[in-house]
Every structure is written in structure tokens, then in C-alpha cells.
C-alpha positions in Angstrom: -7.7 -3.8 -17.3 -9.4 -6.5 -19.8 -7.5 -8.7 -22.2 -6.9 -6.7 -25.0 -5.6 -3.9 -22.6 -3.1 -6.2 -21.4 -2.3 -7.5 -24.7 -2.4 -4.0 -26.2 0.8 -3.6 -23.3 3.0 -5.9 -24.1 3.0 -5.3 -27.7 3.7 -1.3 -26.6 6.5 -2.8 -24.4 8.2 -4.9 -27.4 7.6 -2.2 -29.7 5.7 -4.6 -32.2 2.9 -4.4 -34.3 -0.4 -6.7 -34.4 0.7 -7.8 -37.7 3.8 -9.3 -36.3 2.1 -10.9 -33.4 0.0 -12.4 -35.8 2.3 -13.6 -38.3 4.8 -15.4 -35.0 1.0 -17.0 -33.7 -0.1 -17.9 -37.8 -3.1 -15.9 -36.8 -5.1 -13.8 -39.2 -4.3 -9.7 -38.3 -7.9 -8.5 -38.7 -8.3 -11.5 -35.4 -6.1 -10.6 -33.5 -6.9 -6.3 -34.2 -10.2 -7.8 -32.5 -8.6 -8.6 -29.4 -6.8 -5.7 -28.7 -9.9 -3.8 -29.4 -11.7 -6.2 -26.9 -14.1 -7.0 -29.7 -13.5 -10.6 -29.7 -11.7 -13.3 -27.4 -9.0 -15.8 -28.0 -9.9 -19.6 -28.4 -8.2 -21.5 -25.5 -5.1 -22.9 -27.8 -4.5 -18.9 -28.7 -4.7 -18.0 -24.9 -1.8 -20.0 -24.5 0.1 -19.3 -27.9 -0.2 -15.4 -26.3 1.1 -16.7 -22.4 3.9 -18.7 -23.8 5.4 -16.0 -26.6 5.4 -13.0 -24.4 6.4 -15.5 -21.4 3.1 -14.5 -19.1 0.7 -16.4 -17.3 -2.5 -17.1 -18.4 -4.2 -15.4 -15.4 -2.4 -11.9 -16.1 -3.8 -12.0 -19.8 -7.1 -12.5 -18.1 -6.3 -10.4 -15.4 -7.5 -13.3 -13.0 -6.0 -14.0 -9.7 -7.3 -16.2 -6.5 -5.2 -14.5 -4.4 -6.8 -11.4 -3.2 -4.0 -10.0 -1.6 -2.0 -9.5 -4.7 -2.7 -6.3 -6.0 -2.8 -5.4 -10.0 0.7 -3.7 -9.2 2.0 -6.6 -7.5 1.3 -8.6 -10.4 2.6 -6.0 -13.2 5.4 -5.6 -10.9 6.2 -9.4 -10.9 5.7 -9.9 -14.7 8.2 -7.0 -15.6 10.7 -8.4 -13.3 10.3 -11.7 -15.0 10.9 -10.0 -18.7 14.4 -8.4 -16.8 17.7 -9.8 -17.7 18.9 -11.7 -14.9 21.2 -8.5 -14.4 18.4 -6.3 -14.6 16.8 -8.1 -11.9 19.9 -8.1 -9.5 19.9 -4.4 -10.2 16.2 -3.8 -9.8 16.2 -5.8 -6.2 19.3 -3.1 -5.0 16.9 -0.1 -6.1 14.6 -1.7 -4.6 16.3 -2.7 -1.4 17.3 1.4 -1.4 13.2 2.7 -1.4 12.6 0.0 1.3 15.7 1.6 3.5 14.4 5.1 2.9 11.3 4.4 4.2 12.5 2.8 7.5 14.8 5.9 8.0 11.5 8.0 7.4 9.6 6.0 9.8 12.2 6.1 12.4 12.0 10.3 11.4 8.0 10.7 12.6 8.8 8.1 15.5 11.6 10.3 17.0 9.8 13.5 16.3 6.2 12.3 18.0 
């Protein structure tokens, strides 16, 4: 995915329009409508207006990363979990926690049947 991907993503997540976003950053509309449509590219000072409001890093809008064993999921897994409540998150670790169980009790199925 390429900027205005990601940016066209979290606006679909907070159910908000470009001319919203624009008018929370004092940016013109048609500007930011460029960026979404990966037209145009944000100035430095809007790269980080866009990180700090939807609480991202920099590197996800870019979708940059160093590390290259973080996956894309890992990293769309790790910004949704940091959007949760801190509720949500105890809850999302326990579901979590319950795929990781049923796996070992898979694996444990094929080891016994082998």
C-alpha cells in the first residue's frame, strides 16, 4: 500500500470525510483529495500533522519499516491495537491468547497422529 492508501484507511476506519480532515489540519480539500488519490505528497510539517491526529507513526503513512521481519500485518495489527480502548486491548490479547492455544492443541493433534 502507498500513502494515500493508508490515509484513504484511516479515514474509512473513522468514518470521516477528506473535507473534515482538511478542515482539523487547516489544509485546502482539493490538497488533501490529491493525497488520497496518490496524485500528490504531503510537505514534511503535513506528514506529521497526519501521524500525530490519527495517532500513527510516520513510517506506517509511508509504509516504511527497517525491520524486515515485521510484516505489513504485523504493523496493521500493532496500529489497530494502539487505536483500541485500553479494554479493548485486554480483550483483544484473551482472543488472542485463545487462537494461539488452539493452535498448540492442533499441533499436539498431527504430532500424536504421525
Amino acid at each position: 500500500m502507498n500513502f494515500g492508501d493508508n490515509l484513504r484507511t484511516l479515514l474509512e476506519e473513522r468514518n470521516m470525510t477528506q473535507k473534515e480532515l482538511a478542515f482539523h489540519l487547516n489544509i485546502a480539500p482539493s490538497t488533501l483529495g490529491s493525497y488520497v488519490q496518490n496524485t500528490r505528497e504531503p510537505d514534511f510539517a503535513t506528514l506529521k500533522s497526519l501521524a500525530k491526529y490519527f495517532d500513527v507513526s510516520i513510517d506506517y503513512l509511508l509504509n516504511y519499516s527497517l525491520d524486515k521481519k515485521a510484516t505489513l500485518q504485523e504493523n496493521e495489527m500493532l496500529r489497530i491495537f494502539r487505536s483500541l480502548t485500553e479494554e479493548q486491548q485486554f480483550i483483544c490479547i484473551e482472543q488472542c491468547k485463545v487462537f494461539i492455544r488452539m493452535n498448540h492443541k492442533e499441533k499436539e493433534s498431527l504430532r500424536k497422529s504421525s
